[in-house]
BAFI-3210 file (N, C-alpha, C; in Angstrom, 3 decimals, decimal comma, padded with zeros to 6 digits):
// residues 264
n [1|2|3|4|5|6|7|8|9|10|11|12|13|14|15|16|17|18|19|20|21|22|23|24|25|26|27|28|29|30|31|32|33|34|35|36|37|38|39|40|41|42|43|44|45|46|47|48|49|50|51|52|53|54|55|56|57|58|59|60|61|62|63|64|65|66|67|68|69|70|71|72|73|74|75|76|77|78|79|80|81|82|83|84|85|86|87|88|89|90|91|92|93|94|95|96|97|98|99|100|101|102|103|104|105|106|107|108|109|110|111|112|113|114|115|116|117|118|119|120|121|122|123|124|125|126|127|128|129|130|131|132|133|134|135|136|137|138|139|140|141|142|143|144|145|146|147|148|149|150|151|152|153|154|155|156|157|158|159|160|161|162|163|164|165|166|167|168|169|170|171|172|173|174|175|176|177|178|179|180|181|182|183|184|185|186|187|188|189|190|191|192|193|194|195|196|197|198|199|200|201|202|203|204|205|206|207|208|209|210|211|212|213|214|215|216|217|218|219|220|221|222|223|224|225|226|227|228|229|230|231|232|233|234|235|236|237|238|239|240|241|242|243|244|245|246|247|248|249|250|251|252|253|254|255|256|257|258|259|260|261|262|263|264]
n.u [095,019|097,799|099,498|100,960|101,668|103,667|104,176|105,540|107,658|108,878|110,826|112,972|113,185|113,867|112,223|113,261|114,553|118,149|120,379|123,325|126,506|127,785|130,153|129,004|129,864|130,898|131,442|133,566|132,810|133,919|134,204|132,264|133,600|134,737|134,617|132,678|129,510|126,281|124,784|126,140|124,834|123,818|120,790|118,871|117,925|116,117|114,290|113,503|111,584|110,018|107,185|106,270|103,820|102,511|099,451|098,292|099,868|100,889|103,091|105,902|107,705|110,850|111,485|113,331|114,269|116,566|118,704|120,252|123,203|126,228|127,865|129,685|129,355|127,153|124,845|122,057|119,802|118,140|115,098|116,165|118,399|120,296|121,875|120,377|121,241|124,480|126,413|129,444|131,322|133,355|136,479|136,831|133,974|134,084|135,240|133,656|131,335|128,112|124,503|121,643|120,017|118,578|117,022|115,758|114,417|114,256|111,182|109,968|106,844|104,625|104,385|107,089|107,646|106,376|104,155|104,462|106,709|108,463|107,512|108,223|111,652|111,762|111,388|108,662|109,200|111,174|113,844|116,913|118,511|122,620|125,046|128,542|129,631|131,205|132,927|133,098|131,240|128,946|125,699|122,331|118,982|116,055|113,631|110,301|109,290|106,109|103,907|101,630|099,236|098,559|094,835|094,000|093,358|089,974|086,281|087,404|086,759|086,705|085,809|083,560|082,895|083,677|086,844|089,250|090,388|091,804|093,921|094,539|092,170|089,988|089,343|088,495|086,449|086,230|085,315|086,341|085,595|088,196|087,917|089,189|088,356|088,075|087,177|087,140|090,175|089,732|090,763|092,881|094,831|093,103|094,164|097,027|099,373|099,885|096,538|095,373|094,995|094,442|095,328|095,126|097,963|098,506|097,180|098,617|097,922|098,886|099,102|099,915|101,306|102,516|103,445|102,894|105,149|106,717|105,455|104,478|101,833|101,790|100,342|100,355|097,956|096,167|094,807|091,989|090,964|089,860|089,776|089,912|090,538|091,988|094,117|092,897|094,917|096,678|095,358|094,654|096,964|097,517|095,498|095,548|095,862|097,958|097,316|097,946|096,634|097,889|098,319|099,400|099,933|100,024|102,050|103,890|103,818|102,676|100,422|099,606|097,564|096,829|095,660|093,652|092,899|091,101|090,202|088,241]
n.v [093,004|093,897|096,289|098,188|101,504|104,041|106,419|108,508|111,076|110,773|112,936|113,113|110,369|108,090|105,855|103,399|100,679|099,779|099,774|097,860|096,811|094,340|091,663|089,330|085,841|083,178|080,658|077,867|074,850|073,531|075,629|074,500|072,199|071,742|069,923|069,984|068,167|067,505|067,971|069,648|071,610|075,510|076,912|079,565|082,891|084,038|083,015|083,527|083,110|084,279|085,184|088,438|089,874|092,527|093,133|095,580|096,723|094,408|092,723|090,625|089,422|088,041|087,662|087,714|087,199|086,776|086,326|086,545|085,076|086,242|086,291|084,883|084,113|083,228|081,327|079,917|077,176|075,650|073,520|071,651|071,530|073,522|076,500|079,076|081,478|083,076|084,414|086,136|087,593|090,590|092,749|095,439|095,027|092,043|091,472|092,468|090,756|089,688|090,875|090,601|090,263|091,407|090,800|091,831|090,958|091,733|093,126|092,427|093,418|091,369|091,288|091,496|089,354|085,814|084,992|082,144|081,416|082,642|081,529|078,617|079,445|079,839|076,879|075,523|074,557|072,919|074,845|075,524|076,840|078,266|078,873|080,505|081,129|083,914|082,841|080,370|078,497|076,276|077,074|076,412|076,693|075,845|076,598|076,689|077,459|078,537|077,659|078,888|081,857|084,685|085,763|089,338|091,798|092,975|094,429|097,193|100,169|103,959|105,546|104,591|105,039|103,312|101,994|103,093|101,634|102,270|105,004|107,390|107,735|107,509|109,326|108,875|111,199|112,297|112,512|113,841|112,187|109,695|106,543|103,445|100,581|096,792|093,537|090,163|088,454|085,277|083,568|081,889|082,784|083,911|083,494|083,086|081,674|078,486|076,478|076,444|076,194|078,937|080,896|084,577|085,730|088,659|091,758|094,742|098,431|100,775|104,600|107,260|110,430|112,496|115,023|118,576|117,615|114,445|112,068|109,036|107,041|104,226|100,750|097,869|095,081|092,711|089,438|089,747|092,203|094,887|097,090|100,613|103,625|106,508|108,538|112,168|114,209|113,710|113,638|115,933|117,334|117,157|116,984|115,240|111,404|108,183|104,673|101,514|098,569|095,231|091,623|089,771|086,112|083,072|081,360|082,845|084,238|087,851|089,704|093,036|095,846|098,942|102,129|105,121|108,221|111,308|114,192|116,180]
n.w [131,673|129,635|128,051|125,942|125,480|123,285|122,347|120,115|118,753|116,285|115,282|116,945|117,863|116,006|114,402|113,596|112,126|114,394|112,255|112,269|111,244|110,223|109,099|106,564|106,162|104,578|106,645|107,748|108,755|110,598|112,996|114,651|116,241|118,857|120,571|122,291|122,973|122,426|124,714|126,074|124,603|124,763|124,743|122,782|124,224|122,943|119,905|117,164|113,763|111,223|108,800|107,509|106,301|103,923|103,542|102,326|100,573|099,076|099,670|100,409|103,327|105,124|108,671|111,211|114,667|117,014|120,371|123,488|125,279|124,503|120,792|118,613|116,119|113,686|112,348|110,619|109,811|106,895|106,913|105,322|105,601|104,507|104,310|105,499|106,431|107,734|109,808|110,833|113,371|112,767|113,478|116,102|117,306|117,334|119,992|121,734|121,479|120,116|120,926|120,584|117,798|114,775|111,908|108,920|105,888|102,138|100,777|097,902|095,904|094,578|092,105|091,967|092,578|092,910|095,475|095,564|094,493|096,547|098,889|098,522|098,347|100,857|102,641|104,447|107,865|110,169|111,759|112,515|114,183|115,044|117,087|118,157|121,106|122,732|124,468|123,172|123,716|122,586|120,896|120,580|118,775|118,118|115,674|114,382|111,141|109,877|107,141|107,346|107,384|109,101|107,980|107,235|109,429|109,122|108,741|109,438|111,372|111,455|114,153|113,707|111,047|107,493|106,875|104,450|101,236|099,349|099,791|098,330|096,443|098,161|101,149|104,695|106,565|109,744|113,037|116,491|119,481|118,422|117,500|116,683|115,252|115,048|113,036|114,840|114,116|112,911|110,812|108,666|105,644|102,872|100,191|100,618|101,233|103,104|104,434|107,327|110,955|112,771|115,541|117,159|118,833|119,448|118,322|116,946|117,052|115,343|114,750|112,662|112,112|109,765|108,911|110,209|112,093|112,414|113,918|116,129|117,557|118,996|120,079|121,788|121,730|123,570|122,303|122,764|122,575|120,497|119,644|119,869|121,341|120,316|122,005|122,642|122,691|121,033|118,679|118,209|117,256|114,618|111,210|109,367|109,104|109,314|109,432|111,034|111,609|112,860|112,757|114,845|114,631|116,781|115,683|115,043|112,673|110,893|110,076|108,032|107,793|105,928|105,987|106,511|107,447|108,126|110,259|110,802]
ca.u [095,324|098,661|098,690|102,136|102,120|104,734|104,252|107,003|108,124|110,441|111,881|113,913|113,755|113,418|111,439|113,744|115,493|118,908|121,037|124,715|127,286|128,370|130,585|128,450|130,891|131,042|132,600|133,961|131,704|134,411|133,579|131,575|134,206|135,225|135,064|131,022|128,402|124,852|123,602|126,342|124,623|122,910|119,811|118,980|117,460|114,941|115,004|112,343|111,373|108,494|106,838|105,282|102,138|101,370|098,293|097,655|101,119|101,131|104,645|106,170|109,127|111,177|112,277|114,264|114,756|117,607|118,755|120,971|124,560|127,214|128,013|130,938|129,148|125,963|123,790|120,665|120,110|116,673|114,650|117,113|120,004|120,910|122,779|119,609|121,855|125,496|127,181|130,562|131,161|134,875|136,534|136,292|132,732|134,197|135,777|132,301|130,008|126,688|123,505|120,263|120,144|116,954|116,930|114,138|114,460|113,984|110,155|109,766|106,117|104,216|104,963|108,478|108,340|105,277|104,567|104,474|108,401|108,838|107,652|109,614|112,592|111,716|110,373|108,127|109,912|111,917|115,458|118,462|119,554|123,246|125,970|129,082|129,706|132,471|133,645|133,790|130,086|127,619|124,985|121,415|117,583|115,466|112,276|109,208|108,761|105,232|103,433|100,286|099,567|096,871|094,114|094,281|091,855|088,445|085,465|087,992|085,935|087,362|084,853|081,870|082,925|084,404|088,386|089,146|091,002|092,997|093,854|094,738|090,900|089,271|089,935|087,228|086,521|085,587|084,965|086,798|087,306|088,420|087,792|089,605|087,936|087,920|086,409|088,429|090,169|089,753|091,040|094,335|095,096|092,382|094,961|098,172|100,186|098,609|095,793|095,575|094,101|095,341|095,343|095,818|098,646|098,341|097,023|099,088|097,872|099,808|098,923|101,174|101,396|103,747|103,292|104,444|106,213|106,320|104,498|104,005|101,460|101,634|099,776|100,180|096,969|095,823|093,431|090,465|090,937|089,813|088,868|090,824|090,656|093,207|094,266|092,829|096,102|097,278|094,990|094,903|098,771|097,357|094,305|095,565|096,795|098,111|097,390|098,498|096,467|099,278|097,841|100,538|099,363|100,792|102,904|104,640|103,730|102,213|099,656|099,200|096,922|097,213|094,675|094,090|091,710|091,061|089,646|087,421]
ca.v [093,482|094,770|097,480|099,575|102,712|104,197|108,004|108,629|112,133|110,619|113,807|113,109|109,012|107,229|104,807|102,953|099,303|099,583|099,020|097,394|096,558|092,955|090,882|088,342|085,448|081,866|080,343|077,043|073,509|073,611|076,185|073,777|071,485|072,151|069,177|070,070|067,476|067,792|068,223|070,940|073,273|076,725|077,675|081,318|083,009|083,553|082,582|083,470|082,961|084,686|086,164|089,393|090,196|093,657|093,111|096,305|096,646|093,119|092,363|089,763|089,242|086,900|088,700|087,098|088,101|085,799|086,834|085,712|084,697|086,989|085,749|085,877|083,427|082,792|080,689|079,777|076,267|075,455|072,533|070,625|071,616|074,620|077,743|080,664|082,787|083,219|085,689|086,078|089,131|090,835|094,054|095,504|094,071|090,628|091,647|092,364|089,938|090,114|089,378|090,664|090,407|091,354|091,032|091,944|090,579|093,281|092,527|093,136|093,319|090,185|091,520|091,373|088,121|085,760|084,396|080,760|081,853|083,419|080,687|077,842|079,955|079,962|076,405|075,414|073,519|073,736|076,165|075,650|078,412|078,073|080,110|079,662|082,057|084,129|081,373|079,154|077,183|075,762|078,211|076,406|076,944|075,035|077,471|076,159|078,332|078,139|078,769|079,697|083,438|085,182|086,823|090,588|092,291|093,373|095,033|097,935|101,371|104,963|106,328|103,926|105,263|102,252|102,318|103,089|100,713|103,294|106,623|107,982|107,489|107,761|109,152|109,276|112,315|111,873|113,664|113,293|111,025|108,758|105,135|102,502|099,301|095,473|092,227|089,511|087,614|083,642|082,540|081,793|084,129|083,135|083,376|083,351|080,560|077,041|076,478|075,922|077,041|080,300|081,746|085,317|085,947|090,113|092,711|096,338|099,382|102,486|105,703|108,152|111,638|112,905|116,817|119,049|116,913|113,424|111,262|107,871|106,414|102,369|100,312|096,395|094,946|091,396|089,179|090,398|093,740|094,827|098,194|101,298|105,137|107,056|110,032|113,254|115,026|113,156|113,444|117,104|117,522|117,323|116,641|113,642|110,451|107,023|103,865|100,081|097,239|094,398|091,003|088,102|084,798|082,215|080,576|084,384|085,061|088,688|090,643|094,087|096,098|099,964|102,920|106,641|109,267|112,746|114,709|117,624]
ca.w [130,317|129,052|127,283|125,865|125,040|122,360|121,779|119,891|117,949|115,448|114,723|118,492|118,411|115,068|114,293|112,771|113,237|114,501|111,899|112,902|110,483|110,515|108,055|106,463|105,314|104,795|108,036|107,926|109,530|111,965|113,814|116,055|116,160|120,065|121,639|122,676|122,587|122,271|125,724|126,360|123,666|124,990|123,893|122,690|125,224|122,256|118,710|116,253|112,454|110,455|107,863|107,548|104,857|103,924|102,443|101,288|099,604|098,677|099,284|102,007|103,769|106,472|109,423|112,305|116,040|117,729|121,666|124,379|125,624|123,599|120,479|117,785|115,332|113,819|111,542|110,469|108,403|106,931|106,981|103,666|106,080|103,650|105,433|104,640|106,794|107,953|110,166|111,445|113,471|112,762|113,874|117,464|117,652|117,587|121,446|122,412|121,234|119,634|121,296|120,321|116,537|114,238|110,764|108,174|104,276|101,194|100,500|096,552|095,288|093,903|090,655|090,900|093,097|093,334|096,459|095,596|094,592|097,922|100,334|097,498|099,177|102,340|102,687|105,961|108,700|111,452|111,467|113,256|114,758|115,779|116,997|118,994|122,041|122,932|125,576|122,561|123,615|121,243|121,048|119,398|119,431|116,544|115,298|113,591|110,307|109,741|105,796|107,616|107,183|109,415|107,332|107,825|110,008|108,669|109,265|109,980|111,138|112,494|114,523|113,128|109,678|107,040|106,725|103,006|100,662|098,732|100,164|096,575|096,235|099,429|102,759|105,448|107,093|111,173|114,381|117,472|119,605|117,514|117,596|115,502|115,292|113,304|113,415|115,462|112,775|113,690|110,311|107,776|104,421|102,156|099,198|100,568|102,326|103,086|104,952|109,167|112,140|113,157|116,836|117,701|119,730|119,584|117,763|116,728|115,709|114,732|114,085|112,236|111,514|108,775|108,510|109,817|112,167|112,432|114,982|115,535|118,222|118,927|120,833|121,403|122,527|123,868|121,541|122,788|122,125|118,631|119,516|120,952|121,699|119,973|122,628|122,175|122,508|120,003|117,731|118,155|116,740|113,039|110,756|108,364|110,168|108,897|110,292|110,466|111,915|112,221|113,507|115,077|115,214|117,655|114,949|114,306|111,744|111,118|108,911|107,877|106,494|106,196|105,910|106,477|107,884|108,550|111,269|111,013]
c.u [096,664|099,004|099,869|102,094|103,354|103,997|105,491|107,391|109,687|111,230|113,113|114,155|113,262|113,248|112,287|114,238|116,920|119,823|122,846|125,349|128,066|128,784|130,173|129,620|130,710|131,837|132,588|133,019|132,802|134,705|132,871|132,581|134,970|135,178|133,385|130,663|127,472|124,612|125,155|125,853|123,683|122,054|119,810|118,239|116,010|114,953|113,271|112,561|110,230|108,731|106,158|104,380|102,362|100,419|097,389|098,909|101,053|102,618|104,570|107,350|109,477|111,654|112,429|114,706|115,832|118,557|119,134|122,397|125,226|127,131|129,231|130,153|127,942|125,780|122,816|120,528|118,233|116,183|115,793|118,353|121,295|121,323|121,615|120,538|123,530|125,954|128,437|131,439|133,073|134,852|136,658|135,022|132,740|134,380|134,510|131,381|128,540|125,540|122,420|120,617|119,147|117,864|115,558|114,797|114,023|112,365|109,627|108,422|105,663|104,169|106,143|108,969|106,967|105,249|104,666|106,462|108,705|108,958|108,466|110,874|112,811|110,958|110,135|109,342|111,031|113,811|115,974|118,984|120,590|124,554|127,222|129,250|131,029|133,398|133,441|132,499|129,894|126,736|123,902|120,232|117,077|113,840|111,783|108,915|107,111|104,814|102,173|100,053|098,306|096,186|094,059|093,245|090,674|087,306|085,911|086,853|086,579|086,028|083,410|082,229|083,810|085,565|088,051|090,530|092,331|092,785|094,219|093,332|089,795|089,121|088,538|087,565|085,833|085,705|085,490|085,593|087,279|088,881|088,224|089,341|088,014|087,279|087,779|089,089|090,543|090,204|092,571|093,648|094,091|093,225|096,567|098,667|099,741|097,763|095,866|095,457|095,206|094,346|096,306|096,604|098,529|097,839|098,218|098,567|098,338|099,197|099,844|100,580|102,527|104,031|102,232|105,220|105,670|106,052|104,157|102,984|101,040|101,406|099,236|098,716|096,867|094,717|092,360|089,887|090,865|089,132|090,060|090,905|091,710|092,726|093,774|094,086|096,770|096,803|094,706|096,302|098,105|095,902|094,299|096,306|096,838|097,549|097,638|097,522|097,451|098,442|098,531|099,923|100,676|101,795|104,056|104,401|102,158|101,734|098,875|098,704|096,497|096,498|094,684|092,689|092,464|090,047|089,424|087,311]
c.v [094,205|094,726|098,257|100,414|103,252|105,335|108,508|110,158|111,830|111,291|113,774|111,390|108,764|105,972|103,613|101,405|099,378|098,538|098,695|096,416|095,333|092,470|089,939|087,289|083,785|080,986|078,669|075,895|073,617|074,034|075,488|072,842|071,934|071,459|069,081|069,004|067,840|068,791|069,230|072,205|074,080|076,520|078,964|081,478|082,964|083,829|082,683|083,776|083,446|085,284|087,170|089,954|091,121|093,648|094,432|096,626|095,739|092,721|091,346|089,759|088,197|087,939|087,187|087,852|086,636|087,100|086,090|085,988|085,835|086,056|085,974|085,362|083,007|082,179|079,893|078,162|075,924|074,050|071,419|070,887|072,523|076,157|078,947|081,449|082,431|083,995|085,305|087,365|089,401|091,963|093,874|094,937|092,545|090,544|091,849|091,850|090,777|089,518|089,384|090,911|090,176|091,248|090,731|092,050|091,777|092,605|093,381|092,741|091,645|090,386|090,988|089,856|087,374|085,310|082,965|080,455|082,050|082,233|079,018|078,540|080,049|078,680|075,822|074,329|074,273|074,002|075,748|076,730|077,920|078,786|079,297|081,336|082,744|083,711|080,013|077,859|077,534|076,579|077,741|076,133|076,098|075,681|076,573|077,235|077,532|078,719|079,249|080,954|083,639|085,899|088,428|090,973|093,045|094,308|096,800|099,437|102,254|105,688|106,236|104,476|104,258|102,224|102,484|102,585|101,260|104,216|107,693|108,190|108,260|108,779|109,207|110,100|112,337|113,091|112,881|113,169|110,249|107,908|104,554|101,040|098,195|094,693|091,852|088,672|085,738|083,005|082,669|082,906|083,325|082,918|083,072|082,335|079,482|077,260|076,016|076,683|078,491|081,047|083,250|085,324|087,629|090,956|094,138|097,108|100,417|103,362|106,616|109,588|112,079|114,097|117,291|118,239|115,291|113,025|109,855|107,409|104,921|101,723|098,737|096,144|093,285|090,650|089,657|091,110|093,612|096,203|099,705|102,919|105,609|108,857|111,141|114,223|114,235|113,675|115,104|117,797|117,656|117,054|115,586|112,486|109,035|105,726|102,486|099,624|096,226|092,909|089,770|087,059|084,124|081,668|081,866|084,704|086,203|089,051|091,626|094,661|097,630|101,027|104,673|107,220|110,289|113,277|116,111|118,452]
c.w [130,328|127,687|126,924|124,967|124,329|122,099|121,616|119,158|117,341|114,331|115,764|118,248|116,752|114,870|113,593|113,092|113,351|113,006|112,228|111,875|110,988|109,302|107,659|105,601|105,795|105,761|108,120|109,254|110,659|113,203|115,161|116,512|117,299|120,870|122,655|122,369|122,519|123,723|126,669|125,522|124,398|124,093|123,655|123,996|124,194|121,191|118,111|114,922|112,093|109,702|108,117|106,395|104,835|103,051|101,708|100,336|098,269|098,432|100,550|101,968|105,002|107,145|110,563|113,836|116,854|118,988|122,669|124,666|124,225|122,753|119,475|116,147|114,971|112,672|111,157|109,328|108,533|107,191|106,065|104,638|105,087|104,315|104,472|105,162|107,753|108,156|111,188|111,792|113,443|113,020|115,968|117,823|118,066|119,365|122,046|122,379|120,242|120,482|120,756|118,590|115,557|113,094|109,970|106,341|103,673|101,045|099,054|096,530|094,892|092,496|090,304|091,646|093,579|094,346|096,722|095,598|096,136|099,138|099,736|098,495|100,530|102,861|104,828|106,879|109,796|111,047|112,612|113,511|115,453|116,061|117,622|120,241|122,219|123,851|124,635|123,098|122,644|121,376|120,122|120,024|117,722|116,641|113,902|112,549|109,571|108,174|105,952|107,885|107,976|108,352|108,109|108,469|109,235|108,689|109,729|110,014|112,286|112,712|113,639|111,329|108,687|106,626|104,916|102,359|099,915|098,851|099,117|096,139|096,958|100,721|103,702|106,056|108,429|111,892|115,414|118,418|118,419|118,051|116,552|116,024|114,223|114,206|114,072|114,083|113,868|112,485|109,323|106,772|103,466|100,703|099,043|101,312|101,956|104,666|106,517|109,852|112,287|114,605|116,825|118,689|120,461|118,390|117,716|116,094|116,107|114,319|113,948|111,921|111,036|108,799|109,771|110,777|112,039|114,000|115,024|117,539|118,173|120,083|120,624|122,473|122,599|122,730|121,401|122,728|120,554|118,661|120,562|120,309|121,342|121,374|121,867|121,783|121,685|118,448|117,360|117,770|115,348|112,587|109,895|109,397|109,259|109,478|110,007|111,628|111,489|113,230|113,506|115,575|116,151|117,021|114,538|113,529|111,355|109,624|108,822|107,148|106,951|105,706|106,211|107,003|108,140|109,448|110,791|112,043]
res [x|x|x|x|x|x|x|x|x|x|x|x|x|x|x|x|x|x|x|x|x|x|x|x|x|x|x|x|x|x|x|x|x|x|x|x|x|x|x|x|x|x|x|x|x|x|x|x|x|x|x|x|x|x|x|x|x|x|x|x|x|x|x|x|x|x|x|x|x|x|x|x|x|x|x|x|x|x|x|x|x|x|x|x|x|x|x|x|x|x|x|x|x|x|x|x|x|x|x|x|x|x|x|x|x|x|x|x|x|x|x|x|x|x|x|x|x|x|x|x|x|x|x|x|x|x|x|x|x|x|x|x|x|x|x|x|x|x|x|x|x|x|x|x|x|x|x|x|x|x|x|x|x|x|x|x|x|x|x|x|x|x|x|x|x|x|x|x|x|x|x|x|x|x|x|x|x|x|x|x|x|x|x|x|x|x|x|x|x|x|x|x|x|x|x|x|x|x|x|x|x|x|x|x|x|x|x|x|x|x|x|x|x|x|x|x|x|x|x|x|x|x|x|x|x|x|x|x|x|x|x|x|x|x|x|x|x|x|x|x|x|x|x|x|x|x|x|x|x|x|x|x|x|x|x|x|x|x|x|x|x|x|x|x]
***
């Protein structure tokens, strides 16, 4: 079993995603145009596409992790061979390359965006990821965007007591230790995506504390885990705590669903 630990006090490290200022700009087809063939192009080292749910929000988003060889040049073409994304790094940054490069979409509401709109925009199929390097290779990986969404986890209970749906409403009130448990989930979004098998890849769950400082404990677990001991000394820092169940299927794509308790 592995198992990582993240006890974080993100009043010292924040939780945050690196953000890094890059010139996004339309860069010319010729760019590849170097005299490369096919079977000189790099791959990434590793190139991923997904969505992420929050199903208690109800919003979604695309996020992107691409990794490898320096780069000066990037972009992304969808299934229709349409450029979703385009970067072209300028400045001193250009002299150093880029390598590891996340990005995470704005994720508005199903109010202000439905999701039949959303995945229309984002449609299924496989992505081109391609860059060029700062030695002037080809630089491409081709990711499977999948519209199959895991269903969120279930059954959720802190310390045998039933998670609660809206903390504006609810909260449950427990006794240490504290246990956070769900069902396994074995199937797709019953409303959301299209339909198809769905394998866990991992489970996450988070626990936060906001006041008075902040706190975040995270802990990736293997499939078969669906059950896990929040530290005492942890849980001894405050009396309200947040929490996320986040569950990645094999295809990447992830779904969260977000709750609350208190300790007596």
């Amino acid at each position: 079993m592995n198992i990582r630990f993240d006890w974080l006090n993100k009043t010292q490290f924040p939780m945050t995603s690196l953000a890094i200022s890059v010139c996004m700009a339309v860069q010319p087809s010729s760019v590849f145009a170097n005299g490369h063939d096919d079977n000189e192009e790099v791959p990434f080292e590793e190139a991923r596409i997904y969505f992420e749910l929050n199903d208690t929000d109800g919003d979604l988003g695309i996020h992107g992790l691409i990794d490898g060889d320096a780069w000066k040049y990037l972009k992304i073409e969808d299934p229709n061979e349409k450029n979703m994304l385009e970067a072209r790094i300028k400045g001193r940054l250009r002299q150093q390359g880029m390598t590891e490069f996340f990005f995470e979409s704005a994720e508005p509401s199903f109010d202000e965006l439905d999701p039949s709109e959303f995945f229309e925009r984002f449609p299924e199929g496989t992505y081109e990821v391609e860059g060029v390097s700062l030695e002037d290779e080809e630089l491409e990986s081709e990711v499977y965007l999948s519209h199959v969404i895991p269903a969120p986890a279930s059954g959720i209970t802190i310390s045998g007591e039933d998670y609660s749906e809206d903390c504006d409403e609810d909260v449950p009130v427990v006794s240490a230790p504290i246990v956070i448990a769900w069902v396994p989930v074995t199937s797709d979004h019953p409303s959301l995506g299209t339909s198809g098998d769905i394998e866990v890849e991992m489970y996450q769950l988070v626990v936060e504390i906001e006041e008075p400082e902040t706190y975040v404990y995270s802990v990736d677990l293997p499939p078969d885990v669906t059950e896990l001991s929040v530290p005492d000394g942890f849980i001894e820092l405050a009396d309200e705590f947040k929490f996320e169940v986040l569950v990645r299927a094999t295809n990447g794509n992830q779904t969260a669903i977000e709750s609350c308790f208190e300790v007596e």
